[in-house]
C-alpha positions in Angstrom: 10.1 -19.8 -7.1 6.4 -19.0 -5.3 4.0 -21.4 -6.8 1.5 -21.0 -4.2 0.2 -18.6 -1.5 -2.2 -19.3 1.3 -4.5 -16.0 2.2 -5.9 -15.8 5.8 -8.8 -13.4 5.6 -11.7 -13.5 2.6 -12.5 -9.8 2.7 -11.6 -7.4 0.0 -7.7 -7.1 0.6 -7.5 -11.3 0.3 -10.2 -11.4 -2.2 -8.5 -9.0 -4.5 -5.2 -11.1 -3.5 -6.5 -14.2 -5.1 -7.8 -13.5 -7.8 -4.6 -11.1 -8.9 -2.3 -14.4 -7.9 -4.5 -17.0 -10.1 -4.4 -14.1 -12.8 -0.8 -14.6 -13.2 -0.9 -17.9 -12.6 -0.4 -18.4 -9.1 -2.2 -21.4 -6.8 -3.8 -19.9 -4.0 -5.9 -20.9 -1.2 -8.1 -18.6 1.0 -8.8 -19.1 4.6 -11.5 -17.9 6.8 -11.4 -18.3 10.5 -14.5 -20.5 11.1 -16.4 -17.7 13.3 -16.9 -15.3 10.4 -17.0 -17.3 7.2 -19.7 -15.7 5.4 -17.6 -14.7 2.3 -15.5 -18.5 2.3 -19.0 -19.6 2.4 -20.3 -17.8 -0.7 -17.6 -18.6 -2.2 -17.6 -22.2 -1.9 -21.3 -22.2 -2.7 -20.8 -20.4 -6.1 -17.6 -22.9 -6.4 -15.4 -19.8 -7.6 -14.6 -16.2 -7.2 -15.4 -13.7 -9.9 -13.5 -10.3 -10.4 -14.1 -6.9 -12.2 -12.2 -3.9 -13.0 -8.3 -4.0 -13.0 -8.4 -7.8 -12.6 -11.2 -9.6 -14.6 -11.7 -13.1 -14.4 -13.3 -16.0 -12.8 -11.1 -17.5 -10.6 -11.2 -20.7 -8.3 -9.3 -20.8 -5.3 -9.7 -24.0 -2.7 -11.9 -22.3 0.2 -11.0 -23.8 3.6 -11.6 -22.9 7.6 -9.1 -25.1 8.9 -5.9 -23.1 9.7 -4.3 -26.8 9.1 -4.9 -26.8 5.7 -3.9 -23.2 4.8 -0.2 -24.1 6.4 -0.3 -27.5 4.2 -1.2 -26.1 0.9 1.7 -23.3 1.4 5.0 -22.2 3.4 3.9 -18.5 2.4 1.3 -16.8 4.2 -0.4 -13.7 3.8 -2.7 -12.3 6.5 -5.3 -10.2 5.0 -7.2 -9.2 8.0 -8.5 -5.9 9.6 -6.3 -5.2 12.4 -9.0 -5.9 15.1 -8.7 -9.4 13.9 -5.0 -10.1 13.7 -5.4 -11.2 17.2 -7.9 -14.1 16.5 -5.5 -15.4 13.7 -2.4 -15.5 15.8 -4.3 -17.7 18.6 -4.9 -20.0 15.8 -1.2 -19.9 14.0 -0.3 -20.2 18.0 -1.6 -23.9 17.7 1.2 -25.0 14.6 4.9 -25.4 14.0 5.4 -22.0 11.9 8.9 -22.4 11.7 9.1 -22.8 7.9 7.0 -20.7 7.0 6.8 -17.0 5.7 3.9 -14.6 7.2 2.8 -12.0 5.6 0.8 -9.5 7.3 -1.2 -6.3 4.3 -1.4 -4.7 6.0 0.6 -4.8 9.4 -0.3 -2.1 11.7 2.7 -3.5 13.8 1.4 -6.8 13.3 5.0 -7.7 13.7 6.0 -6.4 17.0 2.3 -7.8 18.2 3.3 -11.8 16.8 7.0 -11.8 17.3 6.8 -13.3 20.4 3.7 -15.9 19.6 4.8 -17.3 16.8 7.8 -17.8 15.6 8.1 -17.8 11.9 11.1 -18.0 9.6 10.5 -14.6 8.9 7.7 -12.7 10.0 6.6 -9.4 7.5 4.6 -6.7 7.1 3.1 -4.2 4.8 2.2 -0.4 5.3 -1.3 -1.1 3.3 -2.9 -2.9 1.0 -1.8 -3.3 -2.2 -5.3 -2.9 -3.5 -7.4 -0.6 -4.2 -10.7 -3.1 -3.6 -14.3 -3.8 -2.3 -16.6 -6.7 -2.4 -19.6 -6.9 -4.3 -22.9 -8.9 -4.3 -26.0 -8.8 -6.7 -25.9 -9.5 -10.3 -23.5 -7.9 -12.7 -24.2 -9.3 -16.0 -22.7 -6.0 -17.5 -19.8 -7.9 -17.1 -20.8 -11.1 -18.3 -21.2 -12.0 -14.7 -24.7 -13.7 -14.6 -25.3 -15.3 -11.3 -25.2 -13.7 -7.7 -23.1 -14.0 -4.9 -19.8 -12.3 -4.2 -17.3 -10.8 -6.2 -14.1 -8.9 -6.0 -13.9 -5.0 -7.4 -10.3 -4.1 -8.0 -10.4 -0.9 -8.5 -6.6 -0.1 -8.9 -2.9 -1.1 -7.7 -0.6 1.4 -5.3 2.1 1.4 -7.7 5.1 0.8 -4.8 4.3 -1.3 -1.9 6.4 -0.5 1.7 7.4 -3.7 3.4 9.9 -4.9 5.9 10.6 -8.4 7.8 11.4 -9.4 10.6 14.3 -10.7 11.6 16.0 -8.1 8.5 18.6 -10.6 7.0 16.2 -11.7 4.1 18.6 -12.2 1.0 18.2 -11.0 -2.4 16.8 -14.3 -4.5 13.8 -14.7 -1.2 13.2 -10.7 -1.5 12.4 -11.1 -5.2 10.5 -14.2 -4.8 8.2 -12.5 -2.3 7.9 -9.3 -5.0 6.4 -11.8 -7.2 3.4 -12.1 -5.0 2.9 -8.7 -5.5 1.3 -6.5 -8.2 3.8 -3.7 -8.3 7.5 -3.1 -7.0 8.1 -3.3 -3.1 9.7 -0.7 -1.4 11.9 -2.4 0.9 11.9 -0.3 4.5 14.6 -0.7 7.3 12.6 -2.5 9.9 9.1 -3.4 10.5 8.5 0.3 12.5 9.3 2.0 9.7 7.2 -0.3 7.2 4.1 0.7 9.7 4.7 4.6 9.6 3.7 4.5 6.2 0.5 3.5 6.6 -1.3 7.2 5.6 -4.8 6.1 6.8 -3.7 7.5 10.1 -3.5 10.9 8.4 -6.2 11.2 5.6 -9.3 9.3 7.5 -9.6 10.3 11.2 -9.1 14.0 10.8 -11.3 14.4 7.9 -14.1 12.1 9.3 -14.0 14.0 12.8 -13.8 17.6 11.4 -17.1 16.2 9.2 -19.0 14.4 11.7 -21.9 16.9 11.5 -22.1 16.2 7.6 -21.5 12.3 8.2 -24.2 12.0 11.2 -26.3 13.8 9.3 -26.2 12.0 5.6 -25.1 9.2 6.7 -22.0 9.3 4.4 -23.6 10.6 1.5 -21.3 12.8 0.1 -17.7 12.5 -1.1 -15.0 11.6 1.8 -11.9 12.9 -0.2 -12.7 15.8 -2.6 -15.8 17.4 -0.1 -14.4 16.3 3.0 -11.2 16.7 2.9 -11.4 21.2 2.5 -8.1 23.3 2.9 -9.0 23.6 6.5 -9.1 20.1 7.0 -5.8 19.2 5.2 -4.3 22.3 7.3 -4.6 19.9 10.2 -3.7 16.6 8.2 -0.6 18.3 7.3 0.4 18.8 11.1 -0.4 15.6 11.6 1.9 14.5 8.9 4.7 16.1 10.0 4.4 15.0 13.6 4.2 11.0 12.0 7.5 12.3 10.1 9.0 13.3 13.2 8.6 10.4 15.2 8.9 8.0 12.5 12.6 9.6 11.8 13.9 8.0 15.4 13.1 4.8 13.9 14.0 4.8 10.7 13.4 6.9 7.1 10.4 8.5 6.7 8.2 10.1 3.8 5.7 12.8 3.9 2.0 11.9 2.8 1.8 13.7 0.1 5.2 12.4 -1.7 4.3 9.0 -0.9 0.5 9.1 -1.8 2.1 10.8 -5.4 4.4 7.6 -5.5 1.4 5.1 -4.9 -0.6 6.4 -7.5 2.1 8.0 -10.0 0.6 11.3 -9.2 2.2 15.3 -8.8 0.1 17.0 -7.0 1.2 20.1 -5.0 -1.2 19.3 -1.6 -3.1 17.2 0.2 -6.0 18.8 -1.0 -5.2 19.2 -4.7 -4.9 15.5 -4.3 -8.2 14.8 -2.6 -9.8 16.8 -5.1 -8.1 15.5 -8.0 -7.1 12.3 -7.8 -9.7 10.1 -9.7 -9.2 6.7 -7.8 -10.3 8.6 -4.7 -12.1 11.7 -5.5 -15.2 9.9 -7.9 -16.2 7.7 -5.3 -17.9 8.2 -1.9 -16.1 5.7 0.2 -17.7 7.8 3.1 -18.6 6.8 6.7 -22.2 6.3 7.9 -21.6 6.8 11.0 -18.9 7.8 13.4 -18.7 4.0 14.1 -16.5 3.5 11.2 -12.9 1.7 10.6 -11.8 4.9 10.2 -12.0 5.6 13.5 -12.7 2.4 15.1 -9.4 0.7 13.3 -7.2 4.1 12.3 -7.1 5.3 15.9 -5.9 1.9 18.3 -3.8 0.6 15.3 -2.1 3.0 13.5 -2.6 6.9 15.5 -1.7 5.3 18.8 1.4 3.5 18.3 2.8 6.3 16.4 1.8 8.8 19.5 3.1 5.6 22.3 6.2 5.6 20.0 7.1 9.4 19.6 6.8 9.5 23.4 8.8 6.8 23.8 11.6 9.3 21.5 10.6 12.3 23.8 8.0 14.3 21.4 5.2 15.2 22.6 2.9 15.1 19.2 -0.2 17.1 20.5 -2.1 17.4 16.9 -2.0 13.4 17.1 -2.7 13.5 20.9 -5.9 15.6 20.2 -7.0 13.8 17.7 -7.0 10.3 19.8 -8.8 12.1 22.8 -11.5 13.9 20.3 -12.2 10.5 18.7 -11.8 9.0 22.5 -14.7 11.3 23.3 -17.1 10.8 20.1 -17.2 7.0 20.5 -16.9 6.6 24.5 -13.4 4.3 24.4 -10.3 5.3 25.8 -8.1 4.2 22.7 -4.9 5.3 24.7 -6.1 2.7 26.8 -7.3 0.3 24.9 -5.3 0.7 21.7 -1.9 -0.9 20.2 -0.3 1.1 22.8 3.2 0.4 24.2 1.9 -2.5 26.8 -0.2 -3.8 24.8 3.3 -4.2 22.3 4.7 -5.7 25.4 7.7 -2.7 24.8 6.4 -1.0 28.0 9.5 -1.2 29.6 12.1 -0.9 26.6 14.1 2.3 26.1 13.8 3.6 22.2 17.6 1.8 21.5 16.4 -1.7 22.6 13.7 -1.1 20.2 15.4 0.1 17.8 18.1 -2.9 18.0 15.1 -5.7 18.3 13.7 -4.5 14.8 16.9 -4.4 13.2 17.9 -7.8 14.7 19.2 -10.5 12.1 18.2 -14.1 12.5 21.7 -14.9 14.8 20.8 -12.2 17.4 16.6 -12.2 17.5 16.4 -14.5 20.4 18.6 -12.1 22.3 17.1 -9.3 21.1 13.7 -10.2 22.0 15.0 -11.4 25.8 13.7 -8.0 27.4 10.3 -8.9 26.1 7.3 -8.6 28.3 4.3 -10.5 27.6 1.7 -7.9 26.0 -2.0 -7.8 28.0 -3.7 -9.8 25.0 -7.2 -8.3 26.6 -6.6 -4.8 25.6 -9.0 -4.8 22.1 -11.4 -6.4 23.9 -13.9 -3.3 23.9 -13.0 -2.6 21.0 -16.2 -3.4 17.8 -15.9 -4.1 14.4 -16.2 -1.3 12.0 -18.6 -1.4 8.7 -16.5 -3.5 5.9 -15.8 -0.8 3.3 -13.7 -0.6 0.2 -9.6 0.1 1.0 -8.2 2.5 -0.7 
């Protein structure tokens, strides 16, 4: 039984993490890498974490920047970071014996195929998202009986199934259901690790919408609403394509799920379109959650993370994907970086070299057989994000 979780990352995913664990009762520990702090150190200041909407509560984790710690308080682990960041976690989880312990990564963005070669964990996992709908709040909100300033976490809602997968696969039954208890809804269990990360559908709603917008978000500077205005019949007439090509490739590695059907899972939904549900759907069509600028997660973290590992990974099966392809050199050209370059690509997987079957066997590979598996592995160039900037910190939805 899980009675306590350490959380690596105190933005909204890991706020709205701990204060949903010491809801229900859970211990839980948040760590913040000792170069960007700011939120462990409101926090500590206020001596406790408050939280509004679908969790409400004051809540009163231990606060700590010393990786050390966060492995002592707990064998499980869940790394709540941006993607751009996973990197700067690992080199610190490089430095312990992880070998007991349970990672976690919500969500992945083949997190997994990045740190299975770094670290070796008992069993290394990932999620397709957050489990959270969530942002972080400062000021005062004494509406809520929440008097002094200083952060807080805004849950605004849970995805109601959760797509996860470990690595190696051989997880029994009794640790499977003790990890669902560290999350709010049911998981979806997924074959392998690839398949966990083609169900990550930021790749498909954000980039296309906030590219096809750009003269509307350069010129309000995200004042107007991402999903139900930005997200026009025209615009999900492309998102569509670029569904199907994710579908496509994802079905070489595993099962795969169309956006729509998935997105009507998450949020118990039954919408006909993409763009009935953009227009409809209340968690996401009542708030802006816009881009200012084209400098934006949704393009700075969507395309190198999530769009160009599904394109490396469909050519890697032989498809050619051009609505993804275009939509990685349009974004390439609006912000000046080559994110086929510099992205999650193949080398930077350090799968350069594999044909699609040694993939495939590696992800499958059961505890007995991982060390083989992984023997073909070729150490990824650990330099490739390093033009890569930090996006605005935004609510994930």
């Amino acid at each position: 039984m899980i009675t306590s979780v350490s959380i690596i990352g105190v933005g909204n995913c890991g706020c709205a993490f701990a204060a949903d664990l010491e809801n229900r009762g859970i211990k839980v520990l948040l760590y913040a890498h000792p170069n960007h702090s700011t939120s462990a150190d409101a926090i500590r200041t206020n001596g406790h974490l408050d939280s509004i909407g679908e969790v409400e509560g004051r809540f009163y984790p231990v606060v700590t920047t010393s990786m050390y710690a966060a492995l002592r308080f707990s064998t499980i682990v869940i790394v709540a970071v941006p993607s751009y960041a996973q990197d700067d976690i690992l080199a610190e989880l490089e430095k312990h014996d992880v070998s007991n312990h349970i990672i976690i990564a919500a969500s992945g963005n083949f997190f997994t195929l990045v740190a299975c070669n770094r670290i070796r964990a008992r069993y290394l996992l990932e999620t397709s998202a957050s489990p959270f709908g969530s942002r972080l709040l400062d000021g005062k909100r004494s509406e809520q009986g929440l008097s002094d300033s200083g952060y807080r976490v805004h849950v605004l809602g849970f995805k109601s199934v959760m797509p996860i997968a470990s690595l190696p696969t051989d997880m029994d039954e009794d640790l499977r259901a003790d990890i669902g208890v560290i999350f709010p809804k049911p998981l979806q269990w997924c074959s392998n690790v690839i398949e966990a990360a083609f169900y990550n559908f930021n790749g498909v709603l954000h980039p296309i919408t906030a590219v096809m917008n750009a003269g509307w978000v350069e010129n309000t500077k995200g004042d107007f609403y991402f999903y139900r205005q930005g997200m026009t019949p025209s615009v999900t007439k492309i998102m569509e394509q670029i569904d199907n090509e994710r579908v496509a490739i994802a079905s070489h590695y595993g099962r795969a799920t169309s956006c729509l059907k998935q997105m009507n899972t998450y949020y118990g939904l039954n919408y006909s379109s993409l763009n009935e549900f953009a227009e409809k759907s209340t968690l996401h069509s009542t708030m802006k959650v816009c881009p200012t600028s084209m400098q934006h997660r949704y393009l700075l973290e969507d395309l190198p993370y999530v769009l160009v590992p599904w394109y490396e990974l469909g050519v890697k099966a032989g498809l050619e994907s051009p609505f993804i392809r275009s939509l990685i050199l349009w974004s390439s050209m609006i912000n000046g970086t080559d994110y086929l370059k510099v992205g999650r690509n193949l080398k930077a997987l350090g799968l350069e070299k594999w044909s699609l079957d040694e993939i495939v066997v590696m992800v499958m590979a059961k505890s007995d057989k991982l060390d083989t598996a992984l023997s073909k592995y070729v150490e990824p160039d650990f330099a490739f994000g390093l033009g890569l900037k930090s996006p605005e910190n935004i609510a994930v939805l």
